[in-house]
C-alpha positions as CSV (number, residue, x, y, z in Angstrom):
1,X,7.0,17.4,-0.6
2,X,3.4,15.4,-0.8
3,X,3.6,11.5,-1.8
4,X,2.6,11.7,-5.2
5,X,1.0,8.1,-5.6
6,X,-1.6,6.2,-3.3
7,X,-3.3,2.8,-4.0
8,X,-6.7,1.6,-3.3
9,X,-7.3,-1.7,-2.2
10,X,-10.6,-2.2,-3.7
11,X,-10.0,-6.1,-4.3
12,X,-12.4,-7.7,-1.8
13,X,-15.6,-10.2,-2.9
14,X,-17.5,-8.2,0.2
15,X,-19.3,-11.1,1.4
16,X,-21.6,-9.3,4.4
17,X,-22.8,-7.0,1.7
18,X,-24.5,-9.3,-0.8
19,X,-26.5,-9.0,-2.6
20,X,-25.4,-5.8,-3.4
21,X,-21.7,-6.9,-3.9
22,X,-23.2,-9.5,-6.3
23,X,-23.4,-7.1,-9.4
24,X,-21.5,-4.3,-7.7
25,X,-18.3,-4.1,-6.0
26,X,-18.1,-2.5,-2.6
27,X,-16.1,0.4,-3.2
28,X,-18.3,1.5,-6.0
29,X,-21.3,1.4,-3.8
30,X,-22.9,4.8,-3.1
31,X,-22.7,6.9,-0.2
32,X,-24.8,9.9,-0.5
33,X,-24.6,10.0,-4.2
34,X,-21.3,9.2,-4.9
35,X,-19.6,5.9,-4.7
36,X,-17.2,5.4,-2.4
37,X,-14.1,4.9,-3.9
38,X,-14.5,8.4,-5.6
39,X,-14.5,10.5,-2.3
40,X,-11.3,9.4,-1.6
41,X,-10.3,10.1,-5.7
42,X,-11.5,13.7,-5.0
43,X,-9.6,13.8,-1.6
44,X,-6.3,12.2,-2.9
45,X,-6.2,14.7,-5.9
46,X,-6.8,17.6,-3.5
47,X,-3.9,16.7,-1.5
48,X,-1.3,16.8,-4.6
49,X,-1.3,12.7,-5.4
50,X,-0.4,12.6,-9.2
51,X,-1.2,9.1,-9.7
52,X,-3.2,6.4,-8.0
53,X,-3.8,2.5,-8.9
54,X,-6.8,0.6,-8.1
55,X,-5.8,-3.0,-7.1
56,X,-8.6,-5.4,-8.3
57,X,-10.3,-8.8,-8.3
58,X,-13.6,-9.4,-8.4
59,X,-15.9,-8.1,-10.7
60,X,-12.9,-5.7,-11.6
61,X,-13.7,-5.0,-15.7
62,X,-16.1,-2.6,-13.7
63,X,-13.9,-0.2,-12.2
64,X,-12.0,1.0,-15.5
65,X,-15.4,1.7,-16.8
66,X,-16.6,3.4,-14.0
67,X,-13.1,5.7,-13.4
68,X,-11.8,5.6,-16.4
69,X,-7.9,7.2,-16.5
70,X,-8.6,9.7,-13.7
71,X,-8.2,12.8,-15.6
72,X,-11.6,14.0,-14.3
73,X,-10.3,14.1,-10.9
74,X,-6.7,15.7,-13.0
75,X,-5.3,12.1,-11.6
76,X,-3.6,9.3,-13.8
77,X,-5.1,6.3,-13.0
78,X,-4.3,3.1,-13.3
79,X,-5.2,-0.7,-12.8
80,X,-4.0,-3.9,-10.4
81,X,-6.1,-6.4,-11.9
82,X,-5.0,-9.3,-9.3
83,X,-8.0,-11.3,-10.9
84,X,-6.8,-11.5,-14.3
85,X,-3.3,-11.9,-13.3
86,X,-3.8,-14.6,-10.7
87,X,-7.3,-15.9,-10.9
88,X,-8.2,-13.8,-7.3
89,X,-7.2,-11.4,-5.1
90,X,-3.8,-11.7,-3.2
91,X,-4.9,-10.0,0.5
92,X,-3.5,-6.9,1.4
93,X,0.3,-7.2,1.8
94,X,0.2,-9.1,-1.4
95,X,-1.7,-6.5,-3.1
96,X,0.6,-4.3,-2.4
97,X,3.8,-6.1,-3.7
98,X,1.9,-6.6,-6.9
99,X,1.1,-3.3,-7.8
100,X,4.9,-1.8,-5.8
101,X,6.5,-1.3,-9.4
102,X,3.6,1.6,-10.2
103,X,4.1,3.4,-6.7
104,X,6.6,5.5,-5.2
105,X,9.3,5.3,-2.6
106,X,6.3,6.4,-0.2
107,X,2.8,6.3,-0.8
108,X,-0.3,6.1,0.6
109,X,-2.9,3.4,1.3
110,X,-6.6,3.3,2.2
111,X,-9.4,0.8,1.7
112,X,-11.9,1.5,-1.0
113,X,-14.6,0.1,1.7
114,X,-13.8,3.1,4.4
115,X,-15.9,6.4,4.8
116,X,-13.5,9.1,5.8
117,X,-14.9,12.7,4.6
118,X,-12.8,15.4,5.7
119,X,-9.2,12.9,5.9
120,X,-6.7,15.0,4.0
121,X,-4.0,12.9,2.8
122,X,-1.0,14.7,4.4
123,X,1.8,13.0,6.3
124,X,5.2,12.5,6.6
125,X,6.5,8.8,7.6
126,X,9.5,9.9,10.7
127,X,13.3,9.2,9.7
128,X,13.7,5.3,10.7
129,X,10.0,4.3,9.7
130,X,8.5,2.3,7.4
131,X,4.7,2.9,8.0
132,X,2.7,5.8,9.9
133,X,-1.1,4.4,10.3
134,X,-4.2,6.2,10.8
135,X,-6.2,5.3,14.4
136,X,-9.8,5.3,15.1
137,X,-11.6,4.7,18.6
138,X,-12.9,1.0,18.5
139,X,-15.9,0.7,17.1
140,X,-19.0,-1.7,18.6
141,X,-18.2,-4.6,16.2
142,X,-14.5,-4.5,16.9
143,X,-14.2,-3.4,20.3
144,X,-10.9,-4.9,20.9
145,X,-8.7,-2.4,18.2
146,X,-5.8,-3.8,16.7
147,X,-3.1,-1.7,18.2
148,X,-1.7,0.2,21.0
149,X,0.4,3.4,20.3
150,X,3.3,5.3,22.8
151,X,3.6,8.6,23.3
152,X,5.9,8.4,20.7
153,X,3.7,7.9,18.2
154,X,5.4,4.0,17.6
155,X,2.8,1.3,17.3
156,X,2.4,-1.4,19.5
157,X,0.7,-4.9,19.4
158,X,0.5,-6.3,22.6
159,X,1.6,-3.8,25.5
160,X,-0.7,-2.9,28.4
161,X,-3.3,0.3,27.8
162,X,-5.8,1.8,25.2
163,X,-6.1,0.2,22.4
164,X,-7.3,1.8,19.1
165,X,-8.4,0.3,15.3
166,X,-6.8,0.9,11.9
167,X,-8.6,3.1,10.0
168,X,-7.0,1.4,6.6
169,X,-5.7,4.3,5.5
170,X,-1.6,4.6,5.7
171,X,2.0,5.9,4.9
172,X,4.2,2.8,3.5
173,X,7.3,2.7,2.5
174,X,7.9,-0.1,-0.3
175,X,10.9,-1.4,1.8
176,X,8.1,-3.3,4.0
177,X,7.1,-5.4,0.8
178,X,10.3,-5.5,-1.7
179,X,10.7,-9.0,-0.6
180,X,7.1,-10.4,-1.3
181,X,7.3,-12.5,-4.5
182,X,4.0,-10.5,-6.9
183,X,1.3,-13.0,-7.1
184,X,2.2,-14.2,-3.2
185,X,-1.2,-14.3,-1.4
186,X,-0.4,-12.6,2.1
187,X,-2.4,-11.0,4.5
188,X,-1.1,-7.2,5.9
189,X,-0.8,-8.2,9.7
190,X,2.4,-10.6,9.8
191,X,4.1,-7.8,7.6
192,X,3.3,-4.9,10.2
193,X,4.2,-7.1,13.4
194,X,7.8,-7.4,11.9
195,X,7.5,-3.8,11.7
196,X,6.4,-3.2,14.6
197,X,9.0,-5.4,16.1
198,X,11.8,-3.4,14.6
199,X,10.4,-0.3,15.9
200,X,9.5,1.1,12.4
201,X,5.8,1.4,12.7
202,X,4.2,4.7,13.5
203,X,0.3,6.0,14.2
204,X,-1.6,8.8,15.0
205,X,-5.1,9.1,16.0
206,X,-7.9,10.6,13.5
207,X,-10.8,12.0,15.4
208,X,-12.6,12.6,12.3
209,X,-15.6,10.6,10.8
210,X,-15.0,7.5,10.2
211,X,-17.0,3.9,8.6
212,X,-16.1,0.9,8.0
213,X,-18.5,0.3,5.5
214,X,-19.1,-3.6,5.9
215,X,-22.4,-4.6,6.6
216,X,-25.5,-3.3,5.3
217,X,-26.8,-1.3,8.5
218,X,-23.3,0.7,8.1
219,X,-23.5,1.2,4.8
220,X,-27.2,2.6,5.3
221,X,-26.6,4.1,8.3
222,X,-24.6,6.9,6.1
223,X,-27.5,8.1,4.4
């Protein structure tokens, strides 16, 4: 069966991007002619997802205007507004927690600042899991990665060999953040190293396009 809801983080101030991100926020920035939180609406909908929320913070009265409920993508869509509810947003792992009552069991997650075309959205997270991530190859400005993986597909943070980077896209399972307190500010990387620890983080490589869309020569790189 497909997970049937995903969130976007699309919380960020995007500080290497202003002045752009002054007036606009990063994920509704466009990437050749459409912004880029809507190519991954349009690939979320085409892979099944019923319902996706939009966690939000700065300038965030912009996104309900600019997306509306979903339906044109035949999505429900709704609204995180970290901002409103706690003056700013709350990093990822605290984003999450706050918006865990209007997601699934398992659902998917994926930065509203990445470029993917072509990344479709299907997965399964393995029986004793908790989180199956999405690898890149290292890109210049991060050439160190973030993670190893085995040939089991289990993540790794520190053993010998290649290393690869996140592509912030993901499988969760809401065990990971059940714990997290909603309007706790908390990075994602402490809550994946217990994961990790326990054996319950998985990854796969994606040899597709792929941007982090962070700076303004990436962002216009894309065209």
């Amino acid at each position: 069966m497909s997970t049937r809801t995903a969130l976007i983080l699309a919380a960020g101030r995007g500080e290497r991007l202003r002045p752009h991100t002054d007036h606009t926020p990063k994920p509704l920035l466009t990437v050749r002619g459409t912004p880029l939180i809507e190519w991954h609406l349009q690939a979320l909908a085409a892979a099944g997802v019923q319902r996706v929320v939009v966690n939000t913070a700065w300038l965030e009265e912009q996104f309900p205007l600019a997306l509306g409920d979903g339906r044109r993508w035949g999505l429900q869509l709704q609204y995180s507004m970290e901002g409103h509810d706690h003056g700013g947003a709350l990093e990822t792992a605290g984003g999450i927690a706050k918006a865990l009552p209007l997601l699934d069991e398992v659902f998917w997650v994926v930065s509203g600042d990445v470029f993917l075309p072509g990344f479709p959205f299907t997965g399964t997270l393995a029986p004793g899991r908790h989180c199956h991530l999405w690898m890149v190859a290292n890109a210049p400005h991060h050439p160190q990665g973030d993670f190893g993986l085995t040939p089991e597909g289990r993540l790794t943070s520190h053993a010998p060999g290649p290393r690869w980077t996140w592509a912030s896209v993901g499988l969760f399972h809401r065990a990971m953040f059940e714990g997290i307190a909603p309007g706790t500010r908390l990075p994602l990387r402490p809550v994946l190293e217990k994961e990790i620890a326990a054996g319950r983080a998985g990854g796969e490589v994606w040899h597709g396009h792929w941007t982090d869309v962070g700076t303004e020569e990436r962002w216009r790189a894309l065209g």
